[in-house]
N, C-alpha and C positions, 0 to 999 in steps of 0.2 A: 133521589137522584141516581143517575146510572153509575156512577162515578164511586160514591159509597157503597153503593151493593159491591163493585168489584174492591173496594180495598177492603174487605172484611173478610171474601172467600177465601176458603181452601178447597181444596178441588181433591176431590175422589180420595177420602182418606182410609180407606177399606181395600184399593184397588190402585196398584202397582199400576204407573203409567204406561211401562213396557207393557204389561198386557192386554189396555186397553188399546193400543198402538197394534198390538201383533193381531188383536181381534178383528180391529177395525180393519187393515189389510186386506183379512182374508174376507172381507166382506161381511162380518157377525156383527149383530147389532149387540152393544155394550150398556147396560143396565144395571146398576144392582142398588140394591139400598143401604142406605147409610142411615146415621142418625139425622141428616139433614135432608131427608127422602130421597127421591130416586137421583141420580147422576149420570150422565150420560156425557158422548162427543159431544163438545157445544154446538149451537144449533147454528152460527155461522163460521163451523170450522169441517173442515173435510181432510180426510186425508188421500194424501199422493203417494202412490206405492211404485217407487221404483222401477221394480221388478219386472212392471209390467210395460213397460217401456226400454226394456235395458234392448228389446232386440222388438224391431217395429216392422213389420209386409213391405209398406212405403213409406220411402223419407222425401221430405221435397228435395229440387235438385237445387243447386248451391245458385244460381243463378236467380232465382225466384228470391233470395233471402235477402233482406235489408234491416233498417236497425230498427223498425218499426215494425218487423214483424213478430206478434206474441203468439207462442208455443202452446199451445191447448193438451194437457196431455193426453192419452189414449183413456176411453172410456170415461169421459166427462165432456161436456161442452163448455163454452164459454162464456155464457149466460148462467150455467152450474157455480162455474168459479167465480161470478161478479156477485150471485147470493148467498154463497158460504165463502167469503175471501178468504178466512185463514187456512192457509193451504201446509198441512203437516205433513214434512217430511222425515220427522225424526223425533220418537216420541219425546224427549227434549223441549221442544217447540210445544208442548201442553202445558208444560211449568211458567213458560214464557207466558202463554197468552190468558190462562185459569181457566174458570169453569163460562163465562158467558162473558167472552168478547164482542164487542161491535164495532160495525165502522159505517162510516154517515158522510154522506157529503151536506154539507154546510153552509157552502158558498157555490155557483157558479155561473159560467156563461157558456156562451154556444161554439164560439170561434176563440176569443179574444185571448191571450194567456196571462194574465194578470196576476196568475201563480206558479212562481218561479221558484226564486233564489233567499239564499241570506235570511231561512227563518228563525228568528231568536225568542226568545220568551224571558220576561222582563217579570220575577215575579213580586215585586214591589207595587205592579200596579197587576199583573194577572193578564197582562196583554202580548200576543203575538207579533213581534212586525215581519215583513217579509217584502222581499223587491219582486217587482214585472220583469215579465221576458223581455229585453230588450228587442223585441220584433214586434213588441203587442204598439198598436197605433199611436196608443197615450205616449207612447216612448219618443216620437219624431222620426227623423229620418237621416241618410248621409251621417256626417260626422258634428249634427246639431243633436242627436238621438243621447235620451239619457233615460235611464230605465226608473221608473217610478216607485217608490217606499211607500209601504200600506201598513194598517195591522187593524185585529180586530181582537174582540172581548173573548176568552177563554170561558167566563161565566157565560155568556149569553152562547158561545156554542155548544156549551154544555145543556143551555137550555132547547136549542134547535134538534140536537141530537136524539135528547131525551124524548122529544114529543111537548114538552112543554112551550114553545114557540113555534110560529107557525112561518113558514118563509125560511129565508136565508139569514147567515150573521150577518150584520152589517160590517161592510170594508171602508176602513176612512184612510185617506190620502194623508203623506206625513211628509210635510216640505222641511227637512233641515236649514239652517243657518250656519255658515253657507251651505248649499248643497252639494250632497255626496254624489260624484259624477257615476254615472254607471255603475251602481251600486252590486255586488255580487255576495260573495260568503259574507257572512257575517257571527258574531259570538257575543254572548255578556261577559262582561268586565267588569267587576268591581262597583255593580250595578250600572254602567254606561253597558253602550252598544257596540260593538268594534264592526266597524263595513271594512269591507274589502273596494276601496274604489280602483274600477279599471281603467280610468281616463279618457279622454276624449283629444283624437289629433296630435298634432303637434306640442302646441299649448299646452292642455291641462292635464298634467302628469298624472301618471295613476299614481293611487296613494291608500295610506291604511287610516280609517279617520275616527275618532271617538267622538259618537254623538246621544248626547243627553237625552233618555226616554221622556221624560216631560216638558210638557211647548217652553220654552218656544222652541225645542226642539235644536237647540244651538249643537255646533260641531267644530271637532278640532281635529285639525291634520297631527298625525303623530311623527310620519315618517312617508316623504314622497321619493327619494332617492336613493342609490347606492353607489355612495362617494362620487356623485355631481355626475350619474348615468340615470336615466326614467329608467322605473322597471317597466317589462313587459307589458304584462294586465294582472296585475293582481287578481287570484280568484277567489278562495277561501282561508278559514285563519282557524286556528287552534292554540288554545292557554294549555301549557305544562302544566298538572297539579304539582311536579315536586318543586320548581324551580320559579311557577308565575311568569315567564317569559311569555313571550307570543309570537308566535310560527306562523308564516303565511305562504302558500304558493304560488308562483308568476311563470304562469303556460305563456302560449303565442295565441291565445284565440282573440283577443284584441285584432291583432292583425292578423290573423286569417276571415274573419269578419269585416276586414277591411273599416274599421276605425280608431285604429293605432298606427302608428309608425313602421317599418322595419326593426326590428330589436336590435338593441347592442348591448343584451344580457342573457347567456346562455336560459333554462330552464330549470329552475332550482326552488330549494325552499329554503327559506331565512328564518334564523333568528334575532328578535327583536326584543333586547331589554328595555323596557319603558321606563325603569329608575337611571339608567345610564346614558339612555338612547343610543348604547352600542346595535352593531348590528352584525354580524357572522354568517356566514354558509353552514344551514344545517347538515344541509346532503343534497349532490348532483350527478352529475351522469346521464340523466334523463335524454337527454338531445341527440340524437343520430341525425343532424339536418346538416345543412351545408349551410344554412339561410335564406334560403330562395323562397318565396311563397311558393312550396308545391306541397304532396301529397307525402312525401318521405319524410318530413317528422312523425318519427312512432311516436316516441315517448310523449302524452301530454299528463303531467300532473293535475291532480285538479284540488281534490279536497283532501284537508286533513281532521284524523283526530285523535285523542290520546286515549289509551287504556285509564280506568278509572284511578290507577296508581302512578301513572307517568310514566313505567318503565316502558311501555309499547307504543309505541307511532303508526298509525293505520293511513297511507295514501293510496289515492284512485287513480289508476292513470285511464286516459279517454282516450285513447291513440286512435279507436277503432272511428273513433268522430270524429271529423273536420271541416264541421263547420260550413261554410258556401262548397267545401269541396266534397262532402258526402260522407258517406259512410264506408269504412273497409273491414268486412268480416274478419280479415286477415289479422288484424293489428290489435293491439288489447285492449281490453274489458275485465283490467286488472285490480285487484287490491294485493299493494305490497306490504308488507310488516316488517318493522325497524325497533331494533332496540335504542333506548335513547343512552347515548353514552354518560358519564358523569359530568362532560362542561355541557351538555347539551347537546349537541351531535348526533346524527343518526348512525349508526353501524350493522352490520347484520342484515342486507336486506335480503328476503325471503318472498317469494310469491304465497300469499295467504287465501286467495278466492279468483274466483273468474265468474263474471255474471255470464249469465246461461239468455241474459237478454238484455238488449239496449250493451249501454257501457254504467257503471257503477258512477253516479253524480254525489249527494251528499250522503257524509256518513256520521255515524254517529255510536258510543257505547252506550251499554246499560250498567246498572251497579255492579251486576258479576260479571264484565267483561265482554259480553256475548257485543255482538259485529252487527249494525245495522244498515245496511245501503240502500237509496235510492237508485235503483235500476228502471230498464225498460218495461217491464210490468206492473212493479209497484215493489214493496219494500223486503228486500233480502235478510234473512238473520243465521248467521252462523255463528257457533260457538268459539270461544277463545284456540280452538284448536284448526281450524277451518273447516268444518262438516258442517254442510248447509241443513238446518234446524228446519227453516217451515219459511213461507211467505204471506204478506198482504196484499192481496192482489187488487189495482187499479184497475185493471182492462186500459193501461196505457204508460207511459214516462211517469213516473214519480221522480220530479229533479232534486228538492228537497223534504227535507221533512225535521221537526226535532219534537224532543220530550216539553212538552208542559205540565212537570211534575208527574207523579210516582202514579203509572197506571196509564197513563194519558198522553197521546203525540197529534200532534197538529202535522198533515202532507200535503205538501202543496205540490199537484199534478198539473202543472201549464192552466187546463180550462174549468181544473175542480179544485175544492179545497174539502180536506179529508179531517174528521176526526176519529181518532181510532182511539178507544177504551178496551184495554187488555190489563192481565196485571203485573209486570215486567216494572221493575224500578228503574227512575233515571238516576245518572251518574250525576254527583253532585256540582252543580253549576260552580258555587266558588271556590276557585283554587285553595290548597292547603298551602298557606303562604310560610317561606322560610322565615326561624327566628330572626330580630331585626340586627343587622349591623350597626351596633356603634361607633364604630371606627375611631375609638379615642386611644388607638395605644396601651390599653392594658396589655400585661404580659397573658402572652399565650392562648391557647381554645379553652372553652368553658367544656370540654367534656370530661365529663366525670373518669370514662373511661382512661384516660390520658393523664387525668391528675387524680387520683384516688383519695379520699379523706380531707380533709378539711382544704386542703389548697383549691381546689374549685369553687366551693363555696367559697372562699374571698375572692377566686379573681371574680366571679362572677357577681359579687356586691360590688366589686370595686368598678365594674363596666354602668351596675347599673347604677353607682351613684351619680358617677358621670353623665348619664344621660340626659341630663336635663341640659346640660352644656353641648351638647352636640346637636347645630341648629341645622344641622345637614340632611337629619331626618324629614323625608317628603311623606305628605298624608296626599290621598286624594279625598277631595271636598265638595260639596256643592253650597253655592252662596246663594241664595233665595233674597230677593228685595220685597219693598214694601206693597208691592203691588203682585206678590205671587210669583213673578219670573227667577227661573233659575237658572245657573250656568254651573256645570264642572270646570273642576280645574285640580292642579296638583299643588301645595305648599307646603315649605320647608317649616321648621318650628319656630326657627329666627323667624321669617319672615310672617309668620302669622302672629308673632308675638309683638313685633311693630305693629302690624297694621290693624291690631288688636290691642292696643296698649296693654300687656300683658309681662310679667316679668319669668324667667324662664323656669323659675317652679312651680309659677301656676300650672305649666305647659307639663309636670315633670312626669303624671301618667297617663296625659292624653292619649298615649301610643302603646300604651300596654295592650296585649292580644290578652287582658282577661277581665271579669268583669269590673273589678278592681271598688272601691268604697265610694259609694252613694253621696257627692258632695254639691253644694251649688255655693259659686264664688262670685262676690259681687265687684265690681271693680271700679275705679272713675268712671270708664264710657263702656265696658264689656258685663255682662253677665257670662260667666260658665258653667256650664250645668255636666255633671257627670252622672250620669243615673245608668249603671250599668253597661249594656252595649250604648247606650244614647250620647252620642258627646257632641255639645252645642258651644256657639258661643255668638251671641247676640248683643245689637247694639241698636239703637235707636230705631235704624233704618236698615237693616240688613241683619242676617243670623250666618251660620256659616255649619254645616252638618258634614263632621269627620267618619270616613268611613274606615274604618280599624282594621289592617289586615288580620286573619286569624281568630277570629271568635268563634265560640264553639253557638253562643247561638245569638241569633240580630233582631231578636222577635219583634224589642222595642222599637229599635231602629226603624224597621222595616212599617210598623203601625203608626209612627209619629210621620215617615217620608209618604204613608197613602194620603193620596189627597189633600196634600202639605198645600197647594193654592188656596184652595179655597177655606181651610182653617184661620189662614196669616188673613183673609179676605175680609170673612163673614166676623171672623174675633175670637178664636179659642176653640178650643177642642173641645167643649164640652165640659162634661160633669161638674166641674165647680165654678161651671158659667149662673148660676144663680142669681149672684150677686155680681159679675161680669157684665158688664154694657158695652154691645159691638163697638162704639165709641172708644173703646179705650185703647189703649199707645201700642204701637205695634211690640214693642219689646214684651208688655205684656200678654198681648197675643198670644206670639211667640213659645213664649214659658208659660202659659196655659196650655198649648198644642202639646207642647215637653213630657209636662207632668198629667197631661191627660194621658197619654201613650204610655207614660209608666203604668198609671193605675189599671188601663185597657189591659197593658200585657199580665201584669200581675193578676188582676182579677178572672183574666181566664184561663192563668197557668190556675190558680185556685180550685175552678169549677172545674176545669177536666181535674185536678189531682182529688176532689171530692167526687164525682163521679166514681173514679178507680175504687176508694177505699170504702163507698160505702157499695159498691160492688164486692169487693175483697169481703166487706165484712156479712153481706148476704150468702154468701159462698159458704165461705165460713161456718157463721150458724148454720148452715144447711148441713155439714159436713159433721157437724158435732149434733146436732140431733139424729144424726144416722145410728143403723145399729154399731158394734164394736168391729164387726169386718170393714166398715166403711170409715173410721175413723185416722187409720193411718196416713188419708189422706189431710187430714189434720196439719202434719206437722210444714208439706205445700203449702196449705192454704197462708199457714201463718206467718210462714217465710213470702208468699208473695205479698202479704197484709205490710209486711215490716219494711218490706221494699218500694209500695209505693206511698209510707208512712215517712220513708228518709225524704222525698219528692215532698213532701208535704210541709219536713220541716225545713229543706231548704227554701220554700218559697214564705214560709211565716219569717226565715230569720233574712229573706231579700226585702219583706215588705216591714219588717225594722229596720233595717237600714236603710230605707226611702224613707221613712215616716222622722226617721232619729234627724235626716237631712235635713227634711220640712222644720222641724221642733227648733233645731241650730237656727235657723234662719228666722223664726218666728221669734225666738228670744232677742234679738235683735233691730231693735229699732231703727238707728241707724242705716244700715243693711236694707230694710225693707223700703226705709226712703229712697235710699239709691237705687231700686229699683227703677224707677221714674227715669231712662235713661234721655229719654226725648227732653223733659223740664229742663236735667242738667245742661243738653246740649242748646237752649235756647239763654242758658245763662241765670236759670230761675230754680237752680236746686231744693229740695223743700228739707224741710223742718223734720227734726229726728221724730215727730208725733207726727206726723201729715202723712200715712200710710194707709189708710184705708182699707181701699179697694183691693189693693195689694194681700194686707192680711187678711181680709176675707177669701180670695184665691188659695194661699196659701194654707190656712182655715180647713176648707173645703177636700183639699185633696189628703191633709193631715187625718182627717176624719177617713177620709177612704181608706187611705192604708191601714189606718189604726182599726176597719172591720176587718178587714185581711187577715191582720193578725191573732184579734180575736175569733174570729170565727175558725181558725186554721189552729189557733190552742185548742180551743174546745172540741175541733174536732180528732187534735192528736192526742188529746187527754183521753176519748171515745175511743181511738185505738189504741193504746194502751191498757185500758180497762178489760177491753175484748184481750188482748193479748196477755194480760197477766189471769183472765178468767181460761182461758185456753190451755194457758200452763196449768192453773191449778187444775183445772180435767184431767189433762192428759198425764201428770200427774198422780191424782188418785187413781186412775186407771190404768197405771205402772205401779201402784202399789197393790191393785186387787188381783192384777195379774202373779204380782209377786208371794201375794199371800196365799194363792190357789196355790201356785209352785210348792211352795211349803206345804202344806195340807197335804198335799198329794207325795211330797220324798215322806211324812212322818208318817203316812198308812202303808207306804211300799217300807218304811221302816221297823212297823210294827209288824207284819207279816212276813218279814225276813225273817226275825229274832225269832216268832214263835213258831214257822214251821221248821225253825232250826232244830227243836226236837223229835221231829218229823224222820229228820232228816239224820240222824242219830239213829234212829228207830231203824231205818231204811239199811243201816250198814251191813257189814256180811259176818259178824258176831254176835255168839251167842248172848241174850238178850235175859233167858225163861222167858219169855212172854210168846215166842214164838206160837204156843199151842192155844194160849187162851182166846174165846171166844167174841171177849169184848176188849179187847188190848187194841182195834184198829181204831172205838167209836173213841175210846176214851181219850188216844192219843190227836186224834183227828177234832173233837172237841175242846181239850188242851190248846193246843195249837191255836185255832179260831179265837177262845178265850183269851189266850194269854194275847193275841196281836190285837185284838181289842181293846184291854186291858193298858198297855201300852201306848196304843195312840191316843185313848181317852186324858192320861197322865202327859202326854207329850203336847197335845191340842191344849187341853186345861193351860200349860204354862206358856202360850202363847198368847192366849188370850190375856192369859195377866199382864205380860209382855204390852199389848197391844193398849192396855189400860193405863199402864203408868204415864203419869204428864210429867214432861223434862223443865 
């Protein structure tokens, strides 16, 4: 796949990217070999050199220019830049894109704009969605017009890209419940989809809506008001990673499109806490209008988004576009840069870019910060400092665009849909959620720093014994019925612990951010499963999946929620369906789907950490069968062997403590009966022996984990052997070294002591020997003799040395 080639390269590690930058400039073709043969400018990247346009014969004249006109630089055409799009302005921009970028269209049509706005990526199922132009036909017309939601398969454009499929992706229609009116920016949330709805008329208030990426597609208004005023038009939205807030902008393009109102809300962006449903002015100023539909609002906001750390705030403003009333070269085509205060707040604003075409539409970061905009041509990137890096060029409007994970961005240009493979990491989708509040009154903050020595550690025991008693804690959930439908929603722990008959220490570390001890609780009418990131609680006819802020990883989660319909449907997830009959009760279903998803994730954290180590240990050996100049790299190898040896032993001592779960529960008879939650609820409880089916489930996945285990000893017993054989090498080969060392000071010691009479001989007193003939052989023979003599006697008692056993 094209997709693997690019996450594996390194690009030109022989050759300093500035030089292959200053090369290519000057027009030199750039070549050289490496160990991974020859390297060059990628085949669809070109570079843009400045310089050569800083001072041009002829410029058009200002009259001739509108916002659709694309820039061609001097010394290229424009059919040049649609076949090598990444356009390098700064060698910077080769680190960004690697060694073999691509970009492909995917999808498209002739006219129709069906690729607009609001594109998000949903990586629980690996799907795109994205809203139409509100101009394209499907939309309507007048103040009946509502822009349409689509998304398509990420694997399958992968395949269309690649060559492997023939045609376009396929684009499906996605009706929410109810529907989100005029759908515009959009983001993930806490796996939902957050729209920016911009409303319609009078009536139906623009509003911010949270809708569930799996059918039926349901949706929930979060916030339509501020303090009983409609906002403007909602346009796009941005999640703080420090704070999980959510920021949205409300321009006037609603009504300058003439399907909104008059405004009676300046132009501002808001902050939205979704645990408090407070709501705040992040930052304004924006509006120089009077009010009048005319042409003198500059300022329009449009999209937000944050630095990968929270501290920066990146807004667009579109001023230079307005909508039915044109375009004004005059007015901005800005991105401004805002620090985010500590309540959240924007301050500091600073001009950070100016697109050189169109106005700047959607934006977006990468991991290290770099600045990505949707402009007039296709996609802008500048570095965290504003020095415009390089381009992807559309040959047209790229409105939006975003990351579908690391390497990968899905653009949606009006009549095209773009996939671009480069190697540039995205900024991680879920926010870094604050520790939880308890809000029970313990004295004082938990920080160490503030309370030094043991008084932290108790207040911070004494908060968290309380937790369980604090039903004020909201999770968001999604509740799945018996027929595959799910709905989002948010509940409190009281209230899940009612409507779950649960008592509140069942509940007491549902909400821990870690991965916390592997248990499954069986209850009157509830089953709860806790298997790591996984937390369940099922009942007859419905289940109910908590999503936990703050995990470091969701693997299970994320594998148990793909394709959750049709698991609860067909009857089980699999591998210890054996002895499973589609027939059986949905609760058992259920916790089939569960513990299949643990055993999935486990077993292929497994195989990749076996992969690693018996990579590690092929190295290795390699390394140690080298001569002794090559062996130093020995004590690397061994240290990376041990490192991905700890990876190993944490997943043999994760899949004991799934397996220890299963074992607790199999010993249990009672327990395994109450499984049966549907019997119970018909009034037909069974018999502490009448478990069956059950223990054959459980059975089944017990045996799973317990190869886990075993096979993840045996193979850390395999590196430890390697690793205590490595020592003993490396080892004796610090003692052969040691022993040359010696051998070699007792013959410069020997030869010291016996040309010491030499050296005697040599003085400037008289001697008699001065005159005789053979006084130079015999002392010259002496000498040789006696250092001989010497090291034989010094060597000899080394060796004995070397003989003795302690």
């Amino acid at each position: 796949m094209v997709s693997a080639q690019l996450t594996n390269a390194t690009f030109l590690p022989f050759v300093s990217l500035a030089a292959l930058f200053s090369a290519a400039t000057a027009g030199t073709s750039v070549t050289t070999a490496t160990s991974d043969g020859a390297k060059s400018l990628p085949a669809q990247a070109q570079v843009i050199d400045s310089a050569k346009f800083a001072s041009i014969p002829s410029i058009a004249p200002p009259s001739e220019y509108n916002g659709t006109t694309v820039w061609v630089p001097p010394g290229t055409t424009r059919q040049e830049l649609k076949d090598r799009p990444f356009l390098v302005f700064d060698s910077e921009f080769l680190e960004i894109i690697g060694h073999d970028p691509k970009l492909a269209i995917i999808a498209e049509t002739e006219t129709d704009p069906i690729f607009h706005e609001a594109v998000v990526w949903v990586p629980a199922t690996d799907e795109v969605f994205f809203a139409q132009n509100a101009g394209s036909p499907a939309a309507g017309t007048g103040l009946n017009k509502s822009a349409i939601v689509q998304k398509v398969s990420v694997k399958e454009a992968l395949q269309v890209a690649s060559g492997n499929k023939t045609g376009h992706v396929t684009v499906q229609t996605v009706t929410s419940d109810p529907p989100v009116v005029n759908p515009n920016g959009g983001t993930n949330y806490k796996g939902n989809i957050l729209f920016a709805g911009e409303g319609m008329g009078n009536e139906t208030a623009s509003a911010l809506y949270s809708v569930n990426p799996l059918p039926p597609y349901n949706a929930t208004i979060l916030i339509n008001n501020f303090y009983g005023r409609q906002f403007n038009s909602l346009n796009d939205i941005g999640v703080n990673p420090r704070n999980s807030h959510i920021y949205f902008t409300d321009p006037l393009y609603g009504y300058f499109q003439a399907f909104r109102p008059p405004p009676v809300l300046p132009v501002q962006v808001y902050q939205f806490n979704p645990e408090t449903k407070a709501i705040t002015v992040a930052a304004s100023g924006f509006d120089q209008a009077n009010g009048k539909r005319t042409s003198q609002h500059r300022l329009f906001i449009y999209s937000i988004t944050f630095s990968p750390d929270g501290k920066l705030v990146y807004i667009t403003d579109t001023g230079a576009h307005h909508g039915f009333f044109g375009y004004d070269a005059a007015r901005p085509a800005t991105i401004y840069r805002f620090h985010v205060a500590r309540d959240g707040s924007f301050e500091n604003r600073i001009t950070f870019a100016f697109a050189d075409s169109g106005v700047p539409d959607g934006i977006h970061c990468d991991s290290k910060g770099n600045v990505y905009a949707g402009c007039g041509d296709g996609i802008h990137v500048w570095n965290p400092s504003g020095k415009l890096l390089g381009k992807i060029f559309t040959d047209g409007p790229a409105a939006n665009f975003q990351f579908v994970g690391d390497g990968k961005m899905i653009i949606c240009a009006e009549t095209r849909l773009y996939l671009a493979l480069f190697a540039a990491k995205a900024a991680p989708i879920h926010p870094v959620q604050p520790s939880r509040s308890y809000n029970t009154g313990a004295p004082g903050s938990d920080s160490d720093a503030q309370h030094p020595g043991g008084s932290s550690i108790l207040e911070r025991a004494v908060r968290i014994s309380l937790a369980p008693l604090n039903g004020h804690v909201e999770l968001q959930c999604t509740q799945c019925d018996a027929d595959g439908g799910a709905t989002t929603t948010t509940l409190s722990k009281a209230d899940m612990a009612r409507a779950y008959g649960l008592a509140a220490r069942d509940l007491q570390a549902i909400d821990l951010p870690s991965q916390g001890f592997p248990h499954i609780l069986v209850r009157a009418s509830t089953i709860l499963v806790h298997m790591f990131d996984l937390r369940l609680l099922i009942q007859a006819e419905r289940l109910l999946l908590l999503h936990v802020d703050g995990l470091a990883d969701t693997t299970i989660s994320r594998v148990f929620t793909y394709d959750l319909q049709n698991k609860l449907r067909s009857g089980g997830g699999g591998g210890g369906g054996a002895h499973h009959k589609t027939s059986a009760s949905f609760e058992l279903r259920a916790l089939e789907a569960a513990l299949a998803a643990v055993a999935a994730g486990l077993e292929a954290a497994y195989l990749a950490a076996r992969a690693d180590v018996r990579a590690a240990l092929q190295h290795l050996d390699a390394q140690m069968a080298g001569d002794e100049e090559t062996t130093a790299s020995a004590h690397t190898g061994l240290r990376t062997l041990l490192d991905v040896a700890r990876r190993l032993a944490d997943i043999e001592q994760r899949a004991r403590l799934a397996r220890g779960a299963l074992e607790t529960l199999l010993r249990e008879d009672r327990d395994m009966a109450d499984l049966y939650l549907s019997d119970a609820v018909r009034g037909a409880r069974r018999a502490a022996d009448d478990h069956d089916e059950a223990e054959y489930l459980l059975e089944a996945y017990f045996r799973a984990h317990d190869a886990v285990v075993s096979e993840a000893a045996a193979l850390m017993a395999d590196v430890h052997r390697t690793a205590d054989t490595v020592r003993s090498v490396l080892a004796s080969r610090r003692n052969q070294i040691m022993l040359l060392e010696t051998k070699v000071e007792i013959a410069m010691l020997g030869m010291a002591a016996a040309t010491l009479v030499a050296g005697w001989y040599g003085m400037n007193t008289v001697n008699f020997v001065e005159e005789s003939l053979s006084a130079f052989v015999v002392v010259v023979t002496g000498s040789v003799f006696g250092g001989g003599v010497i090291s034989m006697v010094l060597l000899r008692r080394l060796r004995n040395i070397r003989r003795k056993k302690i």
